[in-house]
C-alpha positions as CSV (number, residue, x, y, z in Angstrom):
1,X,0.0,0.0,0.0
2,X,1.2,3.3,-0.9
3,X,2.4,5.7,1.6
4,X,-0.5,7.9,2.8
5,X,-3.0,6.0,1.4
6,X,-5.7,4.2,3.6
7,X,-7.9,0.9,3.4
8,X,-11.0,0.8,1.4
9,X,-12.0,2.1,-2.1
10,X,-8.9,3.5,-3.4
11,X,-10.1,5.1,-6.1
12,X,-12.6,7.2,-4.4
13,X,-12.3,10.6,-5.1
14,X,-10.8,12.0,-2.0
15,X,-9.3,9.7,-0.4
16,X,-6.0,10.5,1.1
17,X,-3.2,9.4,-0.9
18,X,-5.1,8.1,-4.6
19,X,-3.5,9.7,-7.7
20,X,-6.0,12.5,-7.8
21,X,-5.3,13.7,-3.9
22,X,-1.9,13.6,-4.2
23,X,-1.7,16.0,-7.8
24,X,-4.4,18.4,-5.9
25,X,-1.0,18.2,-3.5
26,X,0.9,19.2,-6.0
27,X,-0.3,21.9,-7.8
28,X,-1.4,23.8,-4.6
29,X,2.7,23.1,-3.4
30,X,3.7,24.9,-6.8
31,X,1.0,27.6,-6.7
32,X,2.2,28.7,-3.2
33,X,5.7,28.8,-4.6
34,X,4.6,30.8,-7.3
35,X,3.0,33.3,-5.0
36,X,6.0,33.1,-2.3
37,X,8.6,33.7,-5.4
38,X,6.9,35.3,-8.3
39,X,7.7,34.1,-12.0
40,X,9.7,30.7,-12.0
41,X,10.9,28.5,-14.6
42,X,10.0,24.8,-15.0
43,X,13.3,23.5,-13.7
44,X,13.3,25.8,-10.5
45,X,9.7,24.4,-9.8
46,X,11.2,21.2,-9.9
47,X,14.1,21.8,-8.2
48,X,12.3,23.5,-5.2
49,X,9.5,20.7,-5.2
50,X,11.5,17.8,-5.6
51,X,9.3,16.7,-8.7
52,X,10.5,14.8,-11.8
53,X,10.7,16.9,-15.0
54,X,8.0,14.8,-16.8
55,X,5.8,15.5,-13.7
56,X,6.6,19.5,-13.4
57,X,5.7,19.3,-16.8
58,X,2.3,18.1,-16.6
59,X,1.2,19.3,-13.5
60,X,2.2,23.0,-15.3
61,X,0.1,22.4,-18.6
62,X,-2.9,21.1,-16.3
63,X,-2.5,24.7,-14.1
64,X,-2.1,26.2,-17.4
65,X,-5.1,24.4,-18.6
66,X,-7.6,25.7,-15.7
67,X,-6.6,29.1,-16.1
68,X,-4.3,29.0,-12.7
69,X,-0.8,29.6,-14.4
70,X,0.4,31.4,-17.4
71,X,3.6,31.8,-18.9
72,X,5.5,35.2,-18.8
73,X,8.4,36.0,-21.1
74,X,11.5,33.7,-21.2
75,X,14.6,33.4,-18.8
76,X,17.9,33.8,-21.0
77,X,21.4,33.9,-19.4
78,X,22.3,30.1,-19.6
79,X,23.1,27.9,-22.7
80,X,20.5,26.3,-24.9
81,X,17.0,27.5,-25.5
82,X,15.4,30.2,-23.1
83,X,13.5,28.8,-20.2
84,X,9.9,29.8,-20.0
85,X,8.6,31.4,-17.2
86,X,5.6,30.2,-15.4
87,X,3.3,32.9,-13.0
88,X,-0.1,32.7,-11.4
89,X,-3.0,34.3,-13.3
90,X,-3.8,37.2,-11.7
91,X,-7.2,37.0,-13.2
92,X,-8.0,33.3,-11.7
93,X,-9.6,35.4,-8.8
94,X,-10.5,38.6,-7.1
95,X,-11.2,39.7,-3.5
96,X,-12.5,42.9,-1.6
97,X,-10.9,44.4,1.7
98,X,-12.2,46.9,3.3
99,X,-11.8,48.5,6.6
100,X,-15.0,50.0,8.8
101,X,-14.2,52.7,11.5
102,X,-16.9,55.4,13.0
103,X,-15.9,57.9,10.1
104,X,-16.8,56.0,6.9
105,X,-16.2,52.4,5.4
106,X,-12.8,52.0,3.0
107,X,-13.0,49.3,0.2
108,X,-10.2,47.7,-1.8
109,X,-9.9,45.1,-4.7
110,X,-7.2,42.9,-5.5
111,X,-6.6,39.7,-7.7
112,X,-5.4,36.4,-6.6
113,X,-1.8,37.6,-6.6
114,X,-2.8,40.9,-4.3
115,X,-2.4,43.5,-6.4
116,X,-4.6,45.9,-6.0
117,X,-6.7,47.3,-8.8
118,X,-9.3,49.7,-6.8
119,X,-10.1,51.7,-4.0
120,X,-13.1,53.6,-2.6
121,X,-13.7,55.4,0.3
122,X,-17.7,56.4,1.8
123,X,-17.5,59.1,4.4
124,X,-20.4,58.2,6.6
125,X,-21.3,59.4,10.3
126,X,-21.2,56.0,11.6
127,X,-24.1,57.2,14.7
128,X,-26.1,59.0,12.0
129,X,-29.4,57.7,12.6
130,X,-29.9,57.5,8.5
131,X,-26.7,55.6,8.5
132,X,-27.7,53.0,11.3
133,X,-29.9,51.3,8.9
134,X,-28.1,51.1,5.8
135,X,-24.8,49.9,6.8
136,X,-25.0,46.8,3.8
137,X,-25.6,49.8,1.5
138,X,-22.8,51.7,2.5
139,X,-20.3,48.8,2.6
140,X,-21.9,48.4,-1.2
141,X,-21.2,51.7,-2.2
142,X,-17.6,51.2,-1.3
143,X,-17.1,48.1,-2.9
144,X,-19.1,48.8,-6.0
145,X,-16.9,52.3,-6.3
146,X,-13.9,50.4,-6.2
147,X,-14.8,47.5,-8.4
148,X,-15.5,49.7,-10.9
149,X,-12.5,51.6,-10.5
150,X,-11.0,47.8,-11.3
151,X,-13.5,46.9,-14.5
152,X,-14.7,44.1,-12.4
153,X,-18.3,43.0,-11.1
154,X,-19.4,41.5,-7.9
155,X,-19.6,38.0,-9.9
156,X,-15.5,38.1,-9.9
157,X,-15.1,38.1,-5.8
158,X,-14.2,35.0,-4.2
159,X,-13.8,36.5,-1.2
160,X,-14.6,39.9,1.1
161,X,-13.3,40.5,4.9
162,X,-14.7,43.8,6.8
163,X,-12.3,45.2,9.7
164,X,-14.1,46.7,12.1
165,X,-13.8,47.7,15.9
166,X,-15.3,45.2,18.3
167,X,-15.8,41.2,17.6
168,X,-18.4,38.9,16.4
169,X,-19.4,37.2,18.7
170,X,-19.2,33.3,17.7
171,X,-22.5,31.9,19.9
172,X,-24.7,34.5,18.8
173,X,-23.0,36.7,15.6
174,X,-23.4,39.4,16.9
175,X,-20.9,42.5,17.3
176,X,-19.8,43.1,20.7
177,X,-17.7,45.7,22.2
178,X,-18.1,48.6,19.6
179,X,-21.1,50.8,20.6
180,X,-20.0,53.2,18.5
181,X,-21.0,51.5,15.3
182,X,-24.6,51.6,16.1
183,X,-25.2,50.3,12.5
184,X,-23.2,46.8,12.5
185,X,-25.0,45.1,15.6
186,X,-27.4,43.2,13.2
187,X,-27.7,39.5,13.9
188,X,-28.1,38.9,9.9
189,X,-25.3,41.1,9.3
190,X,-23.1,38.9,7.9
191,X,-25.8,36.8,5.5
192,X,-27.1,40.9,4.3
193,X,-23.8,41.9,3.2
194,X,-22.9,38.2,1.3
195,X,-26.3,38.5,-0.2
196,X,-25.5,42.0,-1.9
197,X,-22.1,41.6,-2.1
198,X,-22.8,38.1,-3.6
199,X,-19.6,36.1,-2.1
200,X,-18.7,34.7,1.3
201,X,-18.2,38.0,3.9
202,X,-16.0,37.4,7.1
203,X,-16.3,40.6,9.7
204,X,-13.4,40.5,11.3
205,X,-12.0,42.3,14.6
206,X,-9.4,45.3,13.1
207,X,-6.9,45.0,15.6
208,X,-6.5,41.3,15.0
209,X,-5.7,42.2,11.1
210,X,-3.5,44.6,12.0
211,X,-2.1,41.9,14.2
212,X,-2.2,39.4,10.3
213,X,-0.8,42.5,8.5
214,X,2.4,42.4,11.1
215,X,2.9,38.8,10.8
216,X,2.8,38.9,6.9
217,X,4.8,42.0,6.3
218,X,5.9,43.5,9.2
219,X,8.0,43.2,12.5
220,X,6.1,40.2,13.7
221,X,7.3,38.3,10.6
222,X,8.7,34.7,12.4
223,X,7.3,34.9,15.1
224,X,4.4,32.7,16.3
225,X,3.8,34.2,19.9
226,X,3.6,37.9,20.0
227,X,0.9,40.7,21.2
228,X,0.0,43.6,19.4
229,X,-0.8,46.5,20.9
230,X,-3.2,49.4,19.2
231,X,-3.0,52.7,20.9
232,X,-5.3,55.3,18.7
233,X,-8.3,56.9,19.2
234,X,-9.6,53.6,20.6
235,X,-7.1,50.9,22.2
236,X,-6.6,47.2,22.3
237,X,-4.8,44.8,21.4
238,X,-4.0,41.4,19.6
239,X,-3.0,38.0,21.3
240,X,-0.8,35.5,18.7
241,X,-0.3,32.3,20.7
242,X,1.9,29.6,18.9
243,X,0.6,31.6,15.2
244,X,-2.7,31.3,16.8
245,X,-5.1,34.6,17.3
246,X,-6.6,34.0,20.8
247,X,-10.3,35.3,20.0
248,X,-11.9,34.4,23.5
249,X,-15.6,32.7,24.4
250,X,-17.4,35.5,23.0
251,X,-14.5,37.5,20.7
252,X,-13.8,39.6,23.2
253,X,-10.1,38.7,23.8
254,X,-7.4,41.5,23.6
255,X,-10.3,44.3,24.4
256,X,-8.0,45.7,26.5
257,X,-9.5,49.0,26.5
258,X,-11.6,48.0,29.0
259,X,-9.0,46.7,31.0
260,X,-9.0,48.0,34.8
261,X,-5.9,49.9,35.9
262,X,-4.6,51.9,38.9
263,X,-5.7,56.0,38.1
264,X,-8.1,54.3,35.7
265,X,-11.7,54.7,36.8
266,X,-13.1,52.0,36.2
267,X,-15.6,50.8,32.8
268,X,-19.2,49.2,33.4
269,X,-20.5,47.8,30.2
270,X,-19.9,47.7,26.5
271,X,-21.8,51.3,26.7
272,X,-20.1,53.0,29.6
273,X,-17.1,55.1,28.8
274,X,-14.5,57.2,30.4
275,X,-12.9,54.3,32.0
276,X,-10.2,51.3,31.7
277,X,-7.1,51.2,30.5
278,X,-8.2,53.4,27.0
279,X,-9.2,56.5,29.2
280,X,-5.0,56.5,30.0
281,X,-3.7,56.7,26.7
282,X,-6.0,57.0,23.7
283,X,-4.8,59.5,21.0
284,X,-7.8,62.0,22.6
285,X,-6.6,61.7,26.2
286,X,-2.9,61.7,25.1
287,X,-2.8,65.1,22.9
288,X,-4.3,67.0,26.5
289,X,-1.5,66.0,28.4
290,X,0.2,69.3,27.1
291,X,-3.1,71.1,28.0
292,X,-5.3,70.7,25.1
293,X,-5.4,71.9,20.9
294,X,-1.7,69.8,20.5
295,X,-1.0,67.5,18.1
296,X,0.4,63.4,19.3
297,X,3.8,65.1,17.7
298,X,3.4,67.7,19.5
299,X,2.9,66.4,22.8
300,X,5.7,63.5,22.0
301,X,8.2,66.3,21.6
302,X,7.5,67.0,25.0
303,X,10.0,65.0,27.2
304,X,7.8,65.0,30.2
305,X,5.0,63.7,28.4
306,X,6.4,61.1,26.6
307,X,7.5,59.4,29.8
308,X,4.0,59.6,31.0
309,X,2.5,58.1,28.2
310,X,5.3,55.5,28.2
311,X,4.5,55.0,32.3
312,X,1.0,54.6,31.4
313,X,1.6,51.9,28.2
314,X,4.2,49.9,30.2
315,X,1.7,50.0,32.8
316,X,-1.0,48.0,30.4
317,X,0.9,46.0,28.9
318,X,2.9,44.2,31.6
319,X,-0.7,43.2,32.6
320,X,-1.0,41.6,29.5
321,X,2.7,40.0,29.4
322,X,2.1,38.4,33.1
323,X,-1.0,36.3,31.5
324,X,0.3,35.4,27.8
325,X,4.1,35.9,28.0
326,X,5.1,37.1,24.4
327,X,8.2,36.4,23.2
328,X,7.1,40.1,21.3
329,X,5.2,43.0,21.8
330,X,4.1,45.2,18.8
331,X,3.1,49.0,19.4
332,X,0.8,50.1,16.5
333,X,-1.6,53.1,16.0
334,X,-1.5,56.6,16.0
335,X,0.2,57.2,19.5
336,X,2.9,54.5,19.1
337,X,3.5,56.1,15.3
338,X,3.9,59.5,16.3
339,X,6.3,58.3,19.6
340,X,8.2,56.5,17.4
341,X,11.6,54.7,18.7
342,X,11.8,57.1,21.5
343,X,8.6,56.3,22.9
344,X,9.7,52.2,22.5
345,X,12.7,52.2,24.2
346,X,10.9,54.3,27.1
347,X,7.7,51.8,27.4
348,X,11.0,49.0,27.7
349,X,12.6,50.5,30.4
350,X,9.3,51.1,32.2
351,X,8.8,47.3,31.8
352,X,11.6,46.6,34.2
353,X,10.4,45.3,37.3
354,X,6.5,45.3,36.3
355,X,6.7,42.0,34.5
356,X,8.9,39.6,35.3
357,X,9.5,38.2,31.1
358,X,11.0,40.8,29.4
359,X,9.6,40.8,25.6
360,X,11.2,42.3,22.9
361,X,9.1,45.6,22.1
362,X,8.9,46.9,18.8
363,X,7.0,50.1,16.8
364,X,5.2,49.1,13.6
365,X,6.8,50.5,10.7
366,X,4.2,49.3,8.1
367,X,3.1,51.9,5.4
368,X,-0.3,52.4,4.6
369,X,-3.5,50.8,6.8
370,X,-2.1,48.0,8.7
371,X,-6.2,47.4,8.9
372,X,-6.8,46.6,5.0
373,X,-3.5,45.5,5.0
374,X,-4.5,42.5,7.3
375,X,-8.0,42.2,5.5
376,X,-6.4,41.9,2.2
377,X,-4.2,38.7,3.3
378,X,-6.9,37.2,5.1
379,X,-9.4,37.5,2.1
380,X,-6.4,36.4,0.0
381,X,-5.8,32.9,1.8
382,X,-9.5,32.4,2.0
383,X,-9.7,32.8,-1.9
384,X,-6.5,31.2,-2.4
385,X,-7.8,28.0,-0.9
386,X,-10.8,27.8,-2.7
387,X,-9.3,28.4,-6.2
388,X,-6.3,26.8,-5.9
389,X,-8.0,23.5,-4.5
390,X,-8.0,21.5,-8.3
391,X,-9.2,18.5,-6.0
């Protein structure tokens, strides 16, 4: 018996380790290589897969054949003819990204390779009482803007994930923890905006794909246990545990916000405000540390406030370190941007003697919206998996 396979009808389709299983194997091995590297030639693909020439050969014109692969110009450089050059087809699949926050919803579109081909933005008042009930049509109007921008229609999505403050909450579907988006506590949410969107929609926590978007490009890359933490107008933060997001009973994991701490008063309910670790050093609380109508550069300019701010970040996160122990902490959002590497090494040296582990911290340098950043690459491995499955 072949190693892999398993008794019973080996030639059901399916079944681990039959012909058919084991060249759905295959081609998704040389697809992901073709995304990790870019344009390859026939004899790298074999080299790095460890395939036979007669098999990279194959498994190339069947890829070719479902629209998957194409080939790109010609290597030259070595004797003999030029190699072809073999590339996904950027066209195989498109997804949307888009990033909700109490301002307006932003949309982007990308193809399978994640290149991005449109962008829209809908300013929208997000506790307008118009707005509450006509969130799906906003979050339409953004995608519809931007697929257009792309010449694409809603019929070319595979897949579409929504950043947004708070969490869904897996029991009920519900968002919790975001009062503030009045509009996005349906229970049908999710089903409204697949239904006009017309492809699978995940709603997804925005601090956890700027958490994705740090793993993928930026200064979490290797490594599987780290936190980030988001200080900007609202705060919160991340948990990665063995390259696992920690998400909670009800989502609610890493609402640190919340979180009580000493000079904090202290937050009652999803509704209550004022309070928790949020009411120390949001973007709002930190630009009126100078006495009000400063900007976060401003007041970081200002020696004595950056070590408060750092006092009161250190402060928060050595709670968090005690529980989960990160082997890294990532600072992200508007505070920890305009700080910069003087604020880091500050919230470090704060950290001595509050926690006993003693993470690496770190400032996010990523460019752009770390948000849609994340929500690109999670919508990209959901589409990835369904069209590259040739299974």
């Amino acid at each position: 018996m072949a190693a892999g396979s398993t008794p019973g009808a080996p030639g059901t389709p399916g079944t681990p380790g039959t012909p058919r299983v084991l060249r759905a194997m295959n081609d998704r091995a040389v697809l992901d290589l073709l995304v990790a590297h870019g344009p390859l030639t026939r004899t790298r693909i074999g080299e790095l897969t460890g395939l036979s020439k007669p098999t990279t050969s194959q498994l190339l014109g069947r890829l070719e054949a479902a629209g998957l692969v194409h080939t790109t110009g010609s290597q030259s450089g070595r004797p003999g003819p030029n190699a072809l050059l073999y590339e996904i087809d950027p066209g195989a699949g498109h997804v949307a990204a888009l990033s909700a926050d109490p301002n307006g919803i932003t949309a982007l579109v990308a193809d399978i390779t994640g290149t991005v081909l449109g962008r829209e933005r809908v300013e929208a008042d997000a506790v307008a009482e118009d707005v509450r009930h006509r969130t799906a049509q906003l979050v339409t109007e953004a995608v519809d803007g931007a697929l257009r921008q792309a010449g694409l229609g809603h019929d070319d999505l595979r897949a579409a994930v929504i950043g947004t403050p708070g969490a869904i909450d897996p029991h009920t579907g519900q968002l919790r923890y975001a009062p503030h988006l009045p509009g996005w506590h349906s229970r049908t949410l999710r089903d409204d905006l697949a239904a006009v969107l017309g492809t699978p929609v995940t709603i997804e926590n925005d601090v956890n794909l700027a958490a994705v978007a740090e793993q993928y490009e930026g200064a979490a890359q290797d490594h599987d246990n780290y936190v980030l933490t988001w200080v900007d107008e609202g705060v919160g933060a991340a948990i990665v545990i063995g390259g696992t997001l920690l998400r909670g009973a009800t989502g609610g994991a890493g609402e640190i916000g919340y979180m009580p701490l000493p000079g904090a008063p202290l937050k009652r309910g999803e509704g209550g405000g004022g309070g928790g670790f949020e009411s120390l050093v949001s973007a709002y609380i930190v630009r009126e540390l100078t006495g009000g109508g400063a900007t976060l550069a401003e007041v970081m300019a200002d020696d004595a406030a950056l070590d408060e701010v750092a006092r009161r970040i250190a402060t928060g996160i050595a709670a968090v370190i005690a529980v989960v122990d990160p082997e890294l902490v990532v600072l992200s959002g508007s505070v920890a941007q305009a700080g910069g590497d003087k604020l880091r090494v500050r919230v470090e040296e704060e950290l001595t003697g509050l926690a006993l582990p003693r993470p690496q911290v770190r400032i996010s340098e990523l460019d752009g919206d770390p948000i849609l950043t994340g929500a690109l690459r999670q919508a990209l491995t959901q589409a990835r998996d369904q069209v590259f499955d040739t299974a």
